[in-house]
N, C-alpha and C positions, 0 to 999 in steps of 0.2 A: 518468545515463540520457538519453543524447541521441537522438533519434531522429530517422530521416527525415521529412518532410513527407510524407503522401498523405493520402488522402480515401475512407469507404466511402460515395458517394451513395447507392445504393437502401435499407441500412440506415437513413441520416440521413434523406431523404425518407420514406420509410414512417413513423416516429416522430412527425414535426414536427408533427401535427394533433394526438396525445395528448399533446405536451409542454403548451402553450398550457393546457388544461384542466387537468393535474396540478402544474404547479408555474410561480410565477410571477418565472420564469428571465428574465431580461433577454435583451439582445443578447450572444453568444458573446464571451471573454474575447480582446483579441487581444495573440495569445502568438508566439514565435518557430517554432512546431510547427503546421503546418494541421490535425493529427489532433488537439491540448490543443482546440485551438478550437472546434472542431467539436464533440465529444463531447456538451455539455450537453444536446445535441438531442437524445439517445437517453435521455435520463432519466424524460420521460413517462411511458413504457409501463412502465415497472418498477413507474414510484412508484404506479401505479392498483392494483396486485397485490400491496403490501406488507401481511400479516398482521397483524393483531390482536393483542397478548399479551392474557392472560387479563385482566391489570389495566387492560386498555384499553377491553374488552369493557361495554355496555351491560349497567347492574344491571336494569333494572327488568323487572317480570314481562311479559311477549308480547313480547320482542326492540323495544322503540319505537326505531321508524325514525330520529325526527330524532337520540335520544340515540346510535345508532348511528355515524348521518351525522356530528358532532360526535367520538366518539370514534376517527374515521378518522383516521391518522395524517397530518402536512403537515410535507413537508419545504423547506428553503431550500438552494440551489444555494452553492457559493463560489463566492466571485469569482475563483480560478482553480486547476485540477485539485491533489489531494494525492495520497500514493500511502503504499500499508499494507504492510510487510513482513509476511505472512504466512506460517505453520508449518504442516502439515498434511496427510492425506491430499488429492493432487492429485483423486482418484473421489467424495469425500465430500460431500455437504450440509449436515453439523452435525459438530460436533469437541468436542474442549475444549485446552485449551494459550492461550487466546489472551490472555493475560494476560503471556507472551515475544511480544507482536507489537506491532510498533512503527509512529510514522507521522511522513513527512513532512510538513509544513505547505507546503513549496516543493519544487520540482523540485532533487533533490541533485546532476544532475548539471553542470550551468550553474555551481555554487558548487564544483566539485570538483577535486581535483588529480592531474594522471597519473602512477604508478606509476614511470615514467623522473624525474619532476620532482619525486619526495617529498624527497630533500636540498636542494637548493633554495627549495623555496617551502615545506617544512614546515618539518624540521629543522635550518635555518636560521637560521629565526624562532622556535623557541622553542618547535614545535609548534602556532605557530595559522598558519594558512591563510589565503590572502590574502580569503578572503569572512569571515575572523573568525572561525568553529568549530575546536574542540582536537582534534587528533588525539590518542587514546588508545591506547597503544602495545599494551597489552593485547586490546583490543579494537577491532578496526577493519570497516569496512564499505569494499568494491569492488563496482564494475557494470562493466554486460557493454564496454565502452570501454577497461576500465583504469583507470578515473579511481577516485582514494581520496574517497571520500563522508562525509559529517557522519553522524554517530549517528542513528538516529531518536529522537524522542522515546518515550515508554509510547503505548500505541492508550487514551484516553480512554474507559472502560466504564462508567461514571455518565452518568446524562443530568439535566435540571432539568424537573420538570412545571409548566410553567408555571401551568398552572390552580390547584395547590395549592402549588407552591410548595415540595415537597417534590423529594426526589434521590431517583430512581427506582436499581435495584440492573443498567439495563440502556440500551445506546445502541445507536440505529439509524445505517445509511448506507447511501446510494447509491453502488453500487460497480459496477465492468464492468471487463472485459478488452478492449473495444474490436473486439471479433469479433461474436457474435452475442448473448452476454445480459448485459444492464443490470437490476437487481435490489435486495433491500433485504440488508444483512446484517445481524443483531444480535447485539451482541458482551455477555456477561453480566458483572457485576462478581466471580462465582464462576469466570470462566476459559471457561464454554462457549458456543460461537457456532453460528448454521445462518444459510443462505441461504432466502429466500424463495422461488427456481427455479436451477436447474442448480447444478452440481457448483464446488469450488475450479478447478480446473481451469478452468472455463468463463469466469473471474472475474478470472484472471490475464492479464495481457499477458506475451503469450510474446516479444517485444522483448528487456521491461527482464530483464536476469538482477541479480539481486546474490548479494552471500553475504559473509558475517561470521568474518573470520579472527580466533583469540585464539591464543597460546600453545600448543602440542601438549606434553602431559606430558613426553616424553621425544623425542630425537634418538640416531639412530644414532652414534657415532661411529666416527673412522676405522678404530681397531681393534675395531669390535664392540661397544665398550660402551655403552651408555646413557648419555647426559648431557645434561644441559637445552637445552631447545631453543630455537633465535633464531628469531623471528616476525616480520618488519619486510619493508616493500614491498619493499625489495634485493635479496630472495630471489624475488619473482616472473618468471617466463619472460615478457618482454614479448611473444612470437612467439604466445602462447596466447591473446592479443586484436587483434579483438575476437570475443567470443564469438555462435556461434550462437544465432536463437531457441529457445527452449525446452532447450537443452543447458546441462549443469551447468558453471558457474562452475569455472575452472580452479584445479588444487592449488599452492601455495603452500607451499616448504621452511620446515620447523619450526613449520606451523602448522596446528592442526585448522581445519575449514574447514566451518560452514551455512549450504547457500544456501537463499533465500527466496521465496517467490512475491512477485511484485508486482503489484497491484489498482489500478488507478486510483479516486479518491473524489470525485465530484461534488457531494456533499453530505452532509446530516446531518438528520434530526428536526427542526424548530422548536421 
């Protein structure tokens, strides 16, 4: 996921006053992207508007203020952007599925290798990649570049209460699409997730495309018949990169092909 360098000033200005009071974010991470860098700015305003769960909610009888005030959620920023492979309706506020969503810890596309260079630098080597990740032939991950991407890992849906000490069955984040809404998402250890304000859609960066090729059950053959099908980057039209924003990730012979939204993650719960 390489992107161009630009900058949304009025969005980033407007925020900067509710950053400072909601979360105690340092100086911007500096990254090779002025848009990574920039971003943590807009995480203020989200974080003053993230919900309550019920388990979070003040027990005692006439709502007491301070136990309230304490039971508000605080989250901590990373030290620099991660991003969520996301499944779901694009219109939707809450889902379930998210237990197939995955997440980078690092930008995949900087560590990635292009679709012309997979004999070379992958299957050369034995299938590891010169940043060190295995290409898994079954399963593979491309973005909008061309470039062949590292797996993500599981989207982590347990969170730790620090107060007790106990593993809660749910985990928060701060997530944006870099447009106009920055927000809390909470993802459940049962699979279902909702946003605190706007839609998946609003949440995504329409930039990053990816999409997850595996195997397609069957392949045409010459004469018509059905027969197993080859799945491997050699088969991609490099002329179909790079992809537009928000347009779907291009097909790939002998292999089924889901593409994913991609969120940007500013951070997490404390």
């Amino acid at each position: 996921m390489v992107f161009p360098a630009y900058t949304r000033l009025p969005l980033l200005l407007s925020a900067t006053a509710a950053v400072v009071g909601a979360l105690s974010f340092g100086a911007p991470q500096t990254t090779r992207r002025a848009t990574l860098a920039a971003i943590p700015a807009i995480a203020g305003a989200a974080l003053s508007a993230a919900p309550p769960l019920p388990s979070d909610a003040a027990t005692t009888d006439g709502g007491n203020a301070a136990a309230a005030a304490d039971a508000k959620p605080k989250f901590r920023r990373y030290p620099q952007i991660r991003f969520i492979a996301a499944l779901g309706d694009p219109t939707a506020s809450s889902g379930v599925g998210c237990e197939g969503w995955g997440l980078w810890r690092d930008d995949p596309g900087p560590r990635g290798v292009y679709l012309r260079d997979y004999d070379d630098r992958i299957a050369k080597r034995g299938g590891v990649a010169p940043a060190g990740w295995t290409f898994n032939g079954d399963d593979w991950w491309v973005e909008e570049h061309g470039l062949i991407m590292s797996t993500p890992d599981d989207l982590p849906r347990r969170s730790l209460d620090r107060s007790t000490g106990d593993v809660v069955p749910y985990k928060r984040y701060v997530v944006t699409g870099d447009r106009e809404v920055t927000t809390i998402l909470t993802v459940h250890d049962d699979g279902r997730w909702e946003l605190a304000k706007g839609s998946l859609y609003d949440v995504t960066h329409l930039p990053c495309r990816s999409a997850r090729y595996t195997p397609a059950a069957f392949d045409v053959g010459a004469n018509g018949d059905a027969v197993a099908s080859t799945c491997v980057p050699g088969g991609a039209d490099k002329r179909s990169f790079p992809v537009k924003p928000g347009a779907e990730m291009p097909p790939i012979s002998g292999c089924a092909k889901q593409d994913y939204a991609v969120l940007f993650v500013l951070g997490e719960e404390a």
